[in-house]
C-alpha positions in Angstrom: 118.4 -38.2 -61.6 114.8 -38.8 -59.9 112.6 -41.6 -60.2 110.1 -39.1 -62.4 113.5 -38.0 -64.9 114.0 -41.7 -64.8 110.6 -42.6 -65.8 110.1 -39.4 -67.7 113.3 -40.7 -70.4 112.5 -43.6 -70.5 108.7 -42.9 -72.0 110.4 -40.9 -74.5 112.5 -43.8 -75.8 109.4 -46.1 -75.5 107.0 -43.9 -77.8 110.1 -44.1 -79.9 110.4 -47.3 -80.2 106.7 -48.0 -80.7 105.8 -45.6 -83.5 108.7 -47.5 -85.3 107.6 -50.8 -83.9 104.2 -49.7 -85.2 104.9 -48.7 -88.5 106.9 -51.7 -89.4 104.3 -54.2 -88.3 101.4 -51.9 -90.3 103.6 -52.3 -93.3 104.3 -56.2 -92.8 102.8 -57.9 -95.8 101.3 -61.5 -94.6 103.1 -64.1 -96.6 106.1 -62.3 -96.5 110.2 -63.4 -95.6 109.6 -59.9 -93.8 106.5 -60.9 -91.7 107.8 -64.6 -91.1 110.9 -63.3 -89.5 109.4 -60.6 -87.3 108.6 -62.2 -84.0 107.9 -59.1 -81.9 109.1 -56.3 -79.9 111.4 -55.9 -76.6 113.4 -53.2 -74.8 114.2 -54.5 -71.4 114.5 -57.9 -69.7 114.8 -56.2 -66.4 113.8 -54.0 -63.8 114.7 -50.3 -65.0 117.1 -49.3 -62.5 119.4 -45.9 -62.3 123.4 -46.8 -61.6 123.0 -50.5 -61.4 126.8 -52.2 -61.1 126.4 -54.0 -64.2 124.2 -53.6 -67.5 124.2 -56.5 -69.9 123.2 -56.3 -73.6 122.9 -58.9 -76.1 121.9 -58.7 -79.6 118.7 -59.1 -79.8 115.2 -61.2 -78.0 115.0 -64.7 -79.5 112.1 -65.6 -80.4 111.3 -67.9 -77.3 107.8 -66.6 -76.1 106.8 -67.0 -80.2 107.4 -70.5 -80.6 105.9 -71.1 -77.2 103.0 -69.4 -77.7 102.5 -68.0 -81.1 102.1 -64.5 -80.0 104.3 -61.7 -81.2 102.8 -58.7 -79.6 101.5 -58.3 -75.8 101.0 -54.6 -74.1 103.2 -54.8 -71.9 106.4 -56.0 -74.1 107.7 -52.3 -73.9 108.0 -52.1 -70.1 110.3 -53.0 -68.0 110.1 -56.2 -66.6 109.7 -57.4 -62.0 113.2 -58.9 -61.3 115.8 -59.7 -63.8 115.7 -62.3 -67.1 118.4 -64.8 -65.6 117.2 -64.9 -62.0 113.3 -65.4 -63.8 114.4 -68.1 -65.8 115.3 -70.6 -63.3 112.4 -69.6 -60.5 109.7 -69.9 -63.5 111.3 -73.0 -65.2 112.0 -72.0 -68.5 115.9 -71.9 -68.4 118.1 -71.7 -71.0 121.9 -72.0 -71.9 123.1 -68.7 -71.8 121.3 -67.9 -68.0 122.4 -70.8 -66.3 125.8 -69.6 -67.7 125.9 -66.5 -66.8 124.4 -67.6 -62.9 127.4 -69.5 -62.9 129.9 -67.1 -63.7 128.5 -64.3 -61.3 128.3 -67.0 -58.4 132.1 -68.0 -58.8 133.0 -64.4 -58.6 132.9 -61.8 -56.4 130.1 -59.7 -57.8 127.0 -62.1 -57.5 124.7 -60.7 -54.8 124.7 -57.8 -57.7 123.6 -60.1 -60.6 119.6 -60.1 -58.9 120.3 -55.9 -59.3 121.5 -55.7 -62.8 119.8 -54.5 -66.6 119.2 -56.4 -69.2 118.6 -55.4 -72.9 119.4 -55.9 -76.6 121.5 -54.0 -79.3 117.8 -54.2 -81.6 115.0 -54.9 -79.9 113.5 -57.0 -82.5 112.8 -60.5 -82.2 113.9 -63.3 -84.5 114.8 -66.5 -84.0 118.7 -66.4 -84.9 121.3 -63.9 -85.6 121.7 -64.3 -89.0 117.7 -63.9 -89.4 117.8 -60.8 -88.0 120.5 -59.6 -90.4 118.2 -60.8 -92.9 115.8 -59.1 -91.2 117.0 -55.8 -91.1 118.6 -55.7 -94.9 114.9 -56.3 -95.6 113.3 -53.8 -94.0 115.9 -50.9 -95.4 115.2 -52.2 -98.9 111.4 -52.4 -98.6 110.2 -50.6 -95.7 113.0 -47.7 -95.8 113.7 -48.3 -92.3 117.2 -48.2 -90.6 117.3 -50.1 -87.6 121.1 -50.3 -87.5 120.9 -46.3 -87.5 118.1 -46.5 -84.4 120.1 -48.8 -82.9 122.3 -46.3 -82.3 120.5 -43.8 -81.1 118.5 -46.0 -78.9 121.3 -48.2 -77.1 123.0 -44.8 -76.5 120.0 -43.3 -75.2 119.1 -46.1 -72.8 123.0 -46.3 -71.5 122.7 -42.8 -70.7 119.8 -43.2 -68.9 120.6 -46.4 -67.2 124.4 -45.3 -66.2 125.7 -48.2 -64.8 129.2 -48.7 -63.7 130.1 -51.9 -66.0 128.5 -53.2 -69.4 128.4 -56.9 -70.4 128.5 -57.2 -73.5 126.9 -61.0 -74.7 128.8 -62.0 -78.3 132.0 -60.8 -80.0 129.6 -58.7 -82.6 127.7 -56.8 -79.8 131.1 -55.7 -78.5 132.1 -54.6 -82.1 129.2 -52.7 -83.1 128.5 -50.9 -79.2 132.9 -50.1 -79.1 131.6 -48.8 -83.3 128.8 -46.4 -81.6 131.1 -45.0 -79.4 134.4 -45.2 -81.4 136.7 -46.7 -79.3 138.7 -50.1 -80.3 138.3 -53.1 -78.0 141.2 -54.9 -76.6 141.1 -58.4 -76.4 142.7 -61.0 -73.7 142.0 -64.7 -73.5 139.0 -64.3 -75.3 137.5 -61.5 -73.8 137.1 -58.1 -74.7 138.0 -54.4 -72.6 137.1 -51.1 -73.5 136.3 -47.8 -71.6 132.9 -45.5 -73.5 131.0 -42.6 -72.2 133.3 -41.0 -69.7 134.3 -43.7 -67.7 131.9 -46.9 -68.2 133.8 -50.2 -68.5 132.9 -52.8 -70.8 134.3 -56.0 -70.7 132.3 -59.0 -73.8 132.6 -62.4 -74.2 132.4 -64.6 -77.3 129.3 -66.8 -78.0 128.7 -69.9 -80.0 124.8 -69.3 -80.5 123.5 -69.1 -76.9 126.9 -70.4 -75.4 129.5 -68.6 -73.5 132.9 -69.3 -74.9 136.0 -68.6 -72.2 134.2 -68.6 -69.1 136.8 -69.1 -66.9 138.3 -65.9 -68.4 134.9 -64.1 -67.9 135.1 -65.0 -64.1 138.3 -63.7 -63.9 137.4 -60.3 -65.4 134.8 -59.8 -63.4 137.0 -60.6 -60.1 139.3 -58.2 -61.6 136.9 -55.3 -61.5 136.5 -52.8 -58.9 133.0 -51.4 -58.2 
């Protein structure tokens, strides 16, 4: 695939995702639970790269940049970003838990000069500011605005996989790696804490457990990274 099919796909998914975007936030009532839990928009928190070694996805972007700046909406918030989320974090000085983490973890195994290299995104692409808000969220929006987002979820995460390709997927939280292994109909098996599956042909997954923005079983994490092959 060429830079221009690479591009070319991933405009397609990003109209998607904003004439959804769109028509939620034109439907948002002010006042609202709705409209108080909606924080914004976000596909990527990295470069857009064909074949990287490793693709991470979490559930879905906290609501950070809100509570820092009050905004919920920016042009660019549907293109990829320059560099990747967890390298950003520390050279800009807004770290967090879950990146200095996962620095960590790469740098005691074999595969960190990849980390800088890698894609990040998000099961939704809807920002709240906890898990269970965006449950909340999202039982809201089927019963009032008649929009699915755990049905585009699946079409979008299986979109941008295809498109991505990469050799191994991270998954960030025991329920990301329940609903992706759901999408693709496979059952996880887990070991010390972390879970191993195979989906699309031959694209390994390995997922950790989280306690909010904590990784649980590190040590076991490094050691199924070391164990991979690339």
């Amino acid at each position: 695939m060429t830079t221009t099919d690479i591009n070319a796909a991933y405009e397609v998914l990003k109209r998607e995702v904003a004439e959804v975007r769109d028509h939620v936030r034109e439907h948002l009532i002010p006042g609202t639970r709705e409209e108080e839990l909606y924080k914004g928009t976000t596909i990527l928190y990295s470069e857009l790269i064909h074949k990287p070694d490793f693709m991470f996805i979490g559930i879905n972007p906290g609501a950070g940049f809100f509570k820092s700046t009050g905004i919920k909406e920016r042009a660019i918030d549907l293109e990829p970003c320059v560099g990747f989320e967890y390298i950003n974090a520390k050279e800009e000085g807004y770290d967090y838990a879950l990146a200095v983490q996962t620095r960590t973890a790469f740098e005691a195994s074999k595969h960190n000069e990849c980390l800088p290299k890698s894609v990040k995104s998000n099961l939704f692409y809807t920002s709240t500011s906890s898990q269970n808000e965006l449950k909340e969220f999202l039982y809201l929006l089927i019963e009032r605005l008649d929009v699915n987002y755990y049905a585009k979820s699946i079409v979008w995460t299986k979109q941008l996989i295809e498109l991505v390709a990469p050799k191994v997927i991270i998954c960030e939280g025991a329920w990301v790696v329940n609903l992706l292994c759901k999408y693709y109909e496979v059952t996880p098996v887990w070991r010390s804490g972390i879970a191993y599956c195979t989906i699309n042909g031959g694209i390994s997954v390995i997922g950790y457990k989280r306690r909010y923005s904590h990784m649980l079983n590190m040590d076991h994490f490094v050691t199924a990274l070391n164990s991979l092959s690339l």
